[in-house]
OpenMM code with the backbone's topology and positions (N, CA, C; nanometers):
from openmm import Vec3, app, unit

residues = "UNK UNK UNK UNK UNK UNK UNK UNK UNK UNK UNK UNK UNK UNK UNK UNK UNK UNK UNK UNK UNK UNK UNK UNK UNK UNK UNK UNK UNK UNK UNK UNK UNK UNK UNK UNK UNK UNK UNK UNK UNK UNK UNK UNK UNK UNK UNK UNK UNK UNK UNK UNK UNK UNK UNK UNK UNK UNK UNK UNK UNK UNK UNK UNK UNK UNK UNK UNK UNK UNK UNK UNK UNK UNK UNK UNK UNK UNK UNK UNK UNK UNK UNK UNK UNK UNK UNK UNK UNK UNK UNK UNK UNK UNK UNK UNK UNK UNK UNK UNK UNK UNK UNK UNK UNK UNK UNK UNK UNK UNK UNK UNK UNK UNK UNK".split()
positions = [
    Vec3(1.3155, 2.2690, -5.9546),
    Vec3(1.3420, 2.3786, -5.8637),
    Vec3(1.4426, 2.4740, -5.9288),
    Vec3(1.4061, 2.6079, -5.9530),
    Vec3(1.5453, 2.7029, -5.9728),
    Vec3(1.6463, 2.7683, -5.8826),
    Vec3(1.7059, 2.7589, -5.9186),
    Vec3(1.8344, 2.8063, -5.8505),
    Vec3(1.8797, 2.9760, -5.9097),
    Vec3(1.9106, 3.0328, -5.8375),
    Vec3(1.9699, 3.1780, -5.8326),
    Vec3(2.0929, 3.1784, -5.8735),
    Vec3(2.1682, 3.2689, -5.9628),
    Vec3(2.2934, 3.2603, -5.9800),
    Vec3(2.3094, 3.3730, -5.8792),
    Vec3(2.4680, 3.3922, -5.8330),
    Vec3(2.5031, 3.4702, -5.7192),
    Vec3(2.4575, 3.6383, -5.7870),
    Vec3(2.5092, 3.6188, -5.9483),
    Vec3(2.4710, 3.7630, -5.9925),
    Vec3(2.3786, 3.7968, -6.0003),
    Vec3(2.1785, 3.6888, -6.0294),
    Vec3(2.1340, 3.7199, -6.0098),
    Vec3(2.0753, 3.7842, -5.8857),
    Vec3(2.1078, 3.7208, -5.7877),
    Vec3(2.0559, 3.7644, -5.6321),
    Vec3(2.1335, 3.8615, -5.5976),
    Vec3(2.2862, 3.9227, -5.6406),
    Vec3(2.3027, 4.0583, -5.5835),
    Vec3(2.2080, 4.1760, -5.6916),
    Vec3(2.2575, 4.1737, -5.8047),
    Vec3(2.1382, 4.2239, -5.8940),
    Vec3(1.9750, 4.2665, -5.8399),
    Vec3(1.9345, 4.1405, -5.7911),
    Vec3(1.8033, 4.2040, -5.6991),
    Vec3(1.8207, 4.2697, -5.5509),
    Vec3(1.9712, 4.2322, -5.5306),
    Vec3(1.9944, 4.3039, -5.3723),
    Vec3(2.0164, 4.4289, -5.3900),
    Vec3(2.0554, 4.4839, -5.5129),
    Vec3(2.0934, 4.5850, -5.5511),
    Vec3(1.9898, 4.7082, -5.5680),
    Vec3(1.8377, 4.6217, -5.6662),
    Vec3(1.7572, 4.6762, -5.7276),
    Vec3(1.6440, 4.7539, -5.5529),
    Vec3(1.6477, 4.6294, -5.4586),
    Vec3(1.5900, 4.6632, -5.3554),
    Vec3(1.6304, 4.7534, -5.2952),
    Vec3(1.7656, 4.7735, -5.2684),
    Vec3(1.8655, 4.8456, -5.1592),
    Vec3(1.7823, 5.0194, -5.2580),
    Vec3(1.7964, 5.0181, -5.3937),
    Vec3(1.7459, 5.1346, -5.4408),
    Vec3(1.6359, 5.1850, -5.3843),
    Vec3(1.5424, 5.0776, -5.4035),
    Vec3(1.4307, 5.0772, -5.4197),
    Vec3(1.3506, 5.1328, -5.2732),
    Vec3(1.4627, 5.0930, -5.1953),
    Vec3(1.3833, 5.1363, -5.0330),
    Vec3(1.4464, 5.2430, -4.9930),
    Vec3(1.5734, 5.2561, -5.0630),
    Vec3(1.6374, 5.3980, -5.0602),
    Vec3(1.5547, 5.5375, -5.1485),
    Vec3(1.4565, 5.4889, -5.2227),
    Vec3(1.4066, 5.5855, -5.3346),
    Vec3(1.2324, 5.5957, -5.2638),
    Vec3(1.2295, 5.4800, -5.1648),
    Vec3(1.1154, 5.4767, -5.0439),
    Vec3(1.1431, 5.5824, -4.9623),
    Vec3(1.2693, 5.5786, -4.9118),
    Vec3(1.2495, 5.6530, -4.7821),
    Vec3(1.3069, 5.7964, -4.8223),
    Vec3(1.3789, 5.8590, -4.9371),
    Vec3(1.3753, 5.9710, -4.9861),
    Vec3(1.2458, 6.0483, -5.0000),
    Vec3(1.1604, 5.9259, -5.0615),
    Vec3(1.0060, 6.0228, -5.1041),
    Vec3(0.9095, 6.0412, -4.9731),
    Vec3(0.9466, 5.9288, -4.8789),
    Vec3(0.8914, 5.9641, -4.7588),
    Vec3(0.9232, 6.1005, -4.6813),
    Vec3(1.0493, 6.0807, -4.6789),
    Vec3(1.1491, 6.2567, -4.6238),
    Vec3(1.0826, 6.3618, -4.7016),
    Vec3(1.0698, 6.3621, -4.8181),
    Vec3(1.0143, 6.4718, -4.9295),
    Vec3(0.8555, 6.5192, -4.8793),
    Vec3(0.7828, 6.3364, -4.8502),
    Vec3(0.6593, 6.3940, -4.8146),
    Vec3(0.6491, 6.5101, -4.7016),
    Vec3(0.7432, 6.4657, -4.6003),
    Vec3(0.7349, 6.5040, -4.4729),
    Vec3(0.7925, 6.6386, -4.4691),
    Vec3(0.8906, 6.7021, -4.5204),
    Vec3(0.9110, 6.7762, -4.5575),
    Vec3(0.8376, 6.9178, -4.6247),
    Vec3(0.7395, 6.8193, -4.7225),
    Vec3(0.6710, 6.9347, -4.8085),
    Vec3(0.5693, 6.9748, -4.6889),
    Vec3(0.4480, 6.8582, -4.5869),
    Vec3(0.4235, 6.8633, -4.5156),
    Vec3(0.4525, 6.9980, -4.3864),
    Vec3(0.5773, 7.0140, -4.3602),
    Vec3(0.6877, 7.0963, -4.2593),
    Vec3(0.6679, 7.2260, -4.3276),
    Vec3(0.6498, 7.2699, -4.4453),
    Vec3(0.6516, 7.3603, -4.5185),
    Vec3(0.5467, 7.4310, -4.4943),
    Vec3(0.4489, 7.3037, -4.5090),
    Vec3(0.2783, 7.4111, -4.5376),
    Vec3(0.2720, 7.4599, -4.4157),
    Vec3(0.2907, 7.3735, -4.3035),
    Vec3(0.2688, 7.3591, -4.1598),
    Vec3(0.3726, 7.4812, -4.0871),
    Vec3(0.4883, 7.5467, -4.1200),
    Vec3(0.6118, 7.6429, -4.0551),
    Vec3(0.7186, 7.5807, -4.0113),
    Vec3(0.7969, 7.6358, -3.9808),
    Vec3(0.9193, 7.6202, -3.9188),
    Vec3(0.9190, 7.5222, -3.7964),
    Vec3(0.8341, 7.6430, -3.7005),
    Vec3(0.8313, 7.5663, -3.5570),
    Vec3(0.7358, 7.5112, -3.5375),
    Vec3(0.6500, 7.4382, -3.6395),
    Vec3(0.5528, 7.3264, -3.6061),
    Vec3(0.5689, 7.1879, -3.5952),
    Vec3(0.5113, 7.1110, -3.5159),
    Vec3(0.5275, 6.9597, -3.4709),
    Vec3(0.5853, 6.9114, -3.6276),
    Vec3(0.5146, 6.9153, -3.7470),
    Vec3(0.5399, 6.8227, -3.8710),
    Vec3(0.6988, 6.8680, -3.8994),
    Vec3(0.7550, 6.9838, -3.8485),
    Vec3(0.8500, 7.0521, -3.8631),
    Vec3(0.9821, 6.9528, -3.7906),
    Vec3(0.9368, 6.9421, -3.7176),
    Vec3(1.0163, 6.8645, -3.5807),
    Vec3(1.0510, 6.6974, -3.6715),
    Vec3(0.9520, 6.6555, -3.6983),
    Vec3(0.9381, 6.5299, -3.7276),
    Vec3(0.9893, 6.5100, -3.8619),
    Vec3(0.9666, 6.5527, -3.9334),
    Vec3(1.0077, 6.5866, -4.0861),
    Vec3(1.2053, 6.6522, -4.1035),
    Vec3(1.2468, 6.6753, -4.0189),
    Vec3(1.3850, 6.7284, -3.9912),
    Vec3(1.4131, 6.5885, -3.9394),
    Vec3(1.3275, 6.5689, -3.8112),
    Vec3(1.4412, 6.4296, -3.7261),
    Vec3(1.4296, 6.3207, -3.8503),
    Vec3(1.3058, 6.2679, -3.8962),
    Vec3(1.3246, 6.1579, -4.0204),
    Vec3(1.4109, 6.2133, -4.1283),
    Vec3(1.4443, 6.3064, -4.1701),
    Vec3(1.5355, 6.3319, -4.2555),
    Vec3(1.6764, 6.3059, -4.1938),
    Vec3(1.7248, 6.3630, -4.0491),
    Vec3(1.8311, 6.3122, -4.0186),
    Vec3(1.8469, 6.1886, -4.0099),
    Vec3(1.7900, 6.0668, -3.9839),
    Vec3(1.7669, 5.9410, -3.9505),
    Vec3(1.8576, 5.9103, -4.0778),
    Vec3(1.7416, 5.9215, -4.1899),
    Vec3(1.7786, 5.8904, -4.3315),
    Vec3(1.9065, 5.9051, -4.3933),
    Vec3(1.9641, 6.0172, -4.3883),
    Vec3(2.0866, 6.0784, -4.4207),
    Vec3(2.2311, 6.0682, -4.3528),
    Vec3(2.1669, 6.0513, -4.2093),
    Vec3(2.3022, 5.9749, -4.1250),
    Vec3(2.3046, 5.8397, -4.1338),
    Vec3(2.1829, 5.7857, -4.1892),
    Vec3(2.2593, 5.6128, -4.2389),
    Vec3(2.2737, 5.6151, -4.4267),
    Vec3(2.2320, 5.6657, -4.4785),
    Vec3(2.2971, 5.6873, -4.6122),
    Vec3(2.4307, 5.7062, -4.6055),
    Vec3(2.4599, 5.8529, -4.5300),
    Vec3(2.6651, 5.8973, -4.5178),
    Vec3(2.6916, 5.7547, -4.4636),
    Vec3(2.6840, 5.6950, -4.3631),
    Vec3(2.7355, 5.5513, -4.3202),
    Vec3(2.7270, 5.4977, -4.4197),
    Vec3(2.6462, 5.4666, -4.4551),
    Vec3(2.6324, 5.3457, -4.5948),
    Vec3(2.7983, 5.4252, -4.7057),
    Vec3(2.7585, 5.5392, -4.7088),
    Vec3(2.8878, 5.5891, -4.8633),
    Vec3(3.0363, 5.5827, -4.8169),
    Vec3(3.0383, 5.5977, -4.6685),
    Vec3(3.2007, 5.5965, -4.5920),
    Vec3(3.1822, 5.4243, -4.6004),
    Vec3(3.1245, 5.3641, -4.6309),
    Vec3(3.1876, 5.2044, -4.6231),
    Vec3(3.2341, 5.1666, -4.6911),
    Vec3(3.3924, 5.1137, -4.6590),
    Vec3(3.4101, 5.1325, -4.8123),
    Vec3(3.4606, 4.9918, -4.8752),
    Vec3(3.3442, 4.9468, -4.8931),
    Vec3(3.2543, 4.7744, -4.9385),
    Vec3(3.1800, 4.8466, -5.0166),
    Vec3(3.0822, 5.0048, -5.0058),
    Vec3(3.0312, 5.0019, -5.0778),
    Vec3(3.0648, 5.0624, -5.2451),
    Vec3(2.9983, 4.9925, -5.3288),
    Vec3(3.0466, 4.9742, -5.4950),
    Vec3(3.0913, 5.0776, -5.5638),
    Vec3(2.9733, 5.2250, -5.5201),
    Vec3(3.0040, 5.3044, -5.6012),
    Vec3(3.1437, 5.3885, -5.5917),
    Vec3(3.1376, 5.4883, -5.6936),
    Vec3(3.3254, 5.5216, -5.7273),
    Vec3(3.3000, 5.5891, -5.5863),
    Vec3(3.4620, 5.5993, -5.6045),
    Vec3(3.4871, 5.7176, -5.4776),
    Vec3(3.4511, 5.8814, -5.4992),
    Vec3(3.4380, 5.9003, -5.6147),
    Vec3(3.3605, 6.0664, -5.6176),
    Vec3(3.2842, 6.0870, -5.5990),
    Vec3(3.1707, 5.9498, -5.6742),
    Vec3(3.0160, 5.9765, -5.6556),
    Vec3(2.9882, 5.9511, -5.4958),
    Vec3(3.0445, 5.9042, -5.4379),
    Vec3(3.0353, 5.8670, -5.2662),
    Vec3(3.0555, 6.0267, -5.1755),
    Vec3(3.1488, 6.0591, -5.2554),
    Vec3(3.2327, 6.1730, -5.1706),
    Vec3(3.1227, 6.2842, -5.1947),
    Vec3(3.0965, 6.2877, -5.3212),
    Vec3(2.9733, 6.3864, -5.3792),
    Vec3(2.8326, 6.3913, -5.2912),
    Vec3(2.8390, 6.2405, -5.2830),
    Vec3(2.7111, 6.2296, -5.2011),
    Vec3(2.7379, 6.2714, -5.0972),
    Vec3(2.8248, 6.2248, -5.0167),
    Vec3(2.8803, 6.2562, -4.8977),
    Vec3(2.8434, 6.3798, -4.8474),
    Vec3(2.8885, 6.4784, -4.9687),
    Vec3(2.8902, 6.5909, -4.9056),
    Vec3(2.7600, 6.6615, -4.9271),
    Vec3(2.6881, 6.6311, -5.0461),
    Vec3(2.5291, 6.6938, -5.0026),
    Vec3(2.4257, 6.6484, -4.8725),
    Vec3(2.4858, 6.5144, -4.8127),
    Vec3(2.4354, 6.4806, -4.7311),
    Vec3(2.4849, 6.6059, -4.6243),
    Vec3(2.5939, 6.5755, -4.5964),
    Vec3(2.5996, 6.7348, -4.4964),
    Vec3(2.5615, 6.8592, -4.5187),
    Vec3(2.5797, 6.8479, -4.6133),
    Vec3(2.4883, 6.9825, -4.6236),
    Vec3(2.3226, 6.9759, -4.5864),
    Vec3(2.2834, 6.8674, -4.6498),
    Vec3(2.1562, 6.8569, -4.5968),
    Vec3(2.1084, 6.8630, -4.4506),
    Vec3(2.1818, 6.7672, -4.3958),
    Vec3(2.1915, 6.7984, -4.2205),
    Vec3(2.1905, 6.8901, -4.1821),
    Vec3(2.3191, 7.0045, -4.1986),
    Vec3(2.3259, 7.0780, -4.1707),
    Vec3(2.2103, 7.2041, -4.2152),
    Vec3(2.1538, 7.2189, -4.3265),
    Vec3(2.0760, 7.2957, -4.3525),
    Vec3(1.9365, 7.3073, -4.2721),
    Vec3(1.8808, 7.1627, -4.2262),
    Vec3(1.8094, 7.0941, -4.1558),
    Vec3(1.8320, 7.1220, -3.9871),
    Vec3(1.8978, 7.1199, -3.9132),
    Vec3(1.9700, 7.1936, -3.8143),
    Vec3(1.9356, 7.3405, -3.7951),
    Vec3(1.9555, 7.4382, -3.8715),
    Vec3(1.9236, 7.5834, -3.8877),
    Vec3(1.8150, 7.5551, -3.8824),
    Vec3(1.6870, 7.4874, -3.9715),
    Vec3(1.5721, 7.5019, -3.9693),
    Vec3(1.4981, 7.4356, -3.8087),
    Vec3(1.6187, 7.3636, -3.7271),
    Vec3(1.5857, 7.3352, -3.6162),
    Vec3(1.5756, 7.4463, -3.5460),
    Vec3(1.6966, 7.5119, -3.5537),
    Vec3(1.7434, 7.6059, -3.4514),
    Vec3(1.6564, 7.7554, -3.4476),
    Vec3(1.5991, 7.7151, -3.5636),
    Vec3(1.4972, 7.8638, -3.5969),
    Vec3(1.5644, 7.9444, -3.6968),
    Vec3(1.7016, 7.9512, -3.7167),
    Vec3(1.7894, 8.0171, -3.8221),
    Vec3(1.7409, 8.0484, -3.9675),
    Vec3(1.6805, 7.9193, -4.0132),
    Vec3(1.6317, 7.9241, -4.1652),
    Vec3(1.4987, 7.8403, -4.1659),
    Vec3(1.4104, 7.8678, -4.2975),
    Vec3(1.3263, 7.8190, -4.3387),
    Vec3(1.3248, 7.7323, -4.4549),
    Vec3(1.4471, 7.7071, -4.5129),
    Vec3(1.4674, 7.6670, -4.6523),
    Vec3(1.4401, 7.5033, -4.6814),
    Vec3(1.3104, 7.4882, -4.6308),
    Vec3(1.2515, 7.3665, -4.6390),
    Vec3(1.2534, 7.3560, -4.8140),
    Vec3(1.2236, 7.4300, -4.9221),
    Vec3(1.1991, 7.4388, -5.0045),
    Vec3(1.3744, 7.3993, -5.1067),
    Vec3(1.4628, 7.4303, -5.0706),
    Vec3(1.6198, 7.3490, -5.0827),
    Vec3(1.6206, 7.2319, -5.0681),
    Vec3(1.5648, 7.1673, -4.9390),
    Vec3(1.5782, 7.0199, -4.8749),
    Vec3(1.5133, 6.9076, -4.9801),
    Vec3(1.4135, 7.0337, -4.9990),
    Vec3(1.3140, 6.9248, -5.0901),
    Vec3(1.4028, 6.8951, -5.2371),
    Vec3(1.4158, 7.0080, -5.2783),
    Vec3(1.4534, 7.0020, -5.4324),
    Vec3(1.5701, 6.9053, -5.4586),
    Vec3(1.6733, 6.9572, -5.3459),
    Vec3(1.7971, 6.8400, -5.3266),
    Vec3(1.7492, 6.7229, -5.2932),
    Vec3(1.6996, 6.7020, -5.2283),
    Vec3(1.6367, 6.5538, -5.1917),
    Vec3(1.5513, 6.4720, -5.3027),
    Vec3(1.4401, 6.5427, -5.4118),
    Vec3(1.4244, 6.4701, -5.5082),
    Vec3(1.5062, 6.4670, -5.6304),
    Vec3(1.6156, 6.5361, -5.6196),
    Vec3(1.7021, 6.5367, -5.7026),
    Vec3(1.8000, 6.4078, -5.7005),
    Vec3(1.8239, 6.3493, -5.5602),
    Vec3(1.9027, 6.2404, -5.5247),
    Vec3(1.8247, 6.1488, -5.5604),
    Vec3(1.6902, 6.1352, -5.5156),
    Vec3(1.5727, 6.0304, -5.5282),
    Vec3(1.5588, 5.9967, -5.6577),
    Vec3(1.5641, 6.0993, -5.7646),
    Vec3(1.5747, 6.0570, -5.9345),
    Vec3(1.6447, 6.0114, -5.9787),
    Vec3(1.7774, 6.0247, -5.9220),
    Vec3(1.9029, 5.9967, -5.9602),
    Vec3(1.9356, 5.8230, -5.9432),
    Vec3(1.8358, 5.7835, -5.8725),
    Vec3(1.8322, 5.6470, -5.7930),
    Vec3(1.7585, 5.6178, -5.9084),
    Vec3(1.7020, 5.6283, -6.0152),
    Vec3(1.6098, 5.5796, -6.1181),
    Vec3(1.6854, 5.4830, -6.2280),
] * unit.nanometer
topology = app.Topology()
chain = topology.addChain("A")
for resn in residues:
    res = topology.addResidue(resn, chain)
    for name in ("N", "CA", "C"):
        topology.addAtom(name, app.Element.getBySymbol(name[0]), res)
């Protein structure tokens, strides 16, 4: 029978935590690009904003914990494109902006970065 060393099993806790984090980025992206073809004030629009907030308000939770590993800049960094993202996302609620085409680029930009 094998046994796990502790480093191996955070190592794969690690590789997963990416891995579903680099899931649900490309999902947001789909939904997103989706929101785009579709307008502003269309249903995919609606849905594609709320799953992006979902995503991004438990990511910022995840970076304010502070258990989690990475430095404190790259957290803070993240931190703050996450608000921005929200917030940019918000306007496109409110009717203010269309800049679905930002959300995206920032968003697979984070998603690569997870590579």
């Amino acid at each position: 029978m094998y046994q796990f060393s502790y480093s191996e099993v955070q190592t794969d806790s690690i590789a997963d935590a990416k891995d579903r984090e680099q899931q649900l980025l490309s999902r947001s992206i789909d939904l997103l690009i989706e929101a785009r073809d579709a307008g502003p004030q269309s249903r995919q629009a609606i849905e594609a904003v709320l799953f992006m907030n979902r995503v991004w308000t438990a990511l910022i939770e995840d970076l304010g914990d502070p258990e989690n590993e990475l430095s404190q800049e790259l957290r803070a960094n993240l931190i703050s494109i996450g608000l921005w993202l929200l917030r940019e996302a918000e306007e496109i609620r409110q009717g203010r902006s269309s800049n679905f085409d930002g959300l995206i680029e920032v968003s697979q930009i984070i998603r690569d970065g997870l590579r």
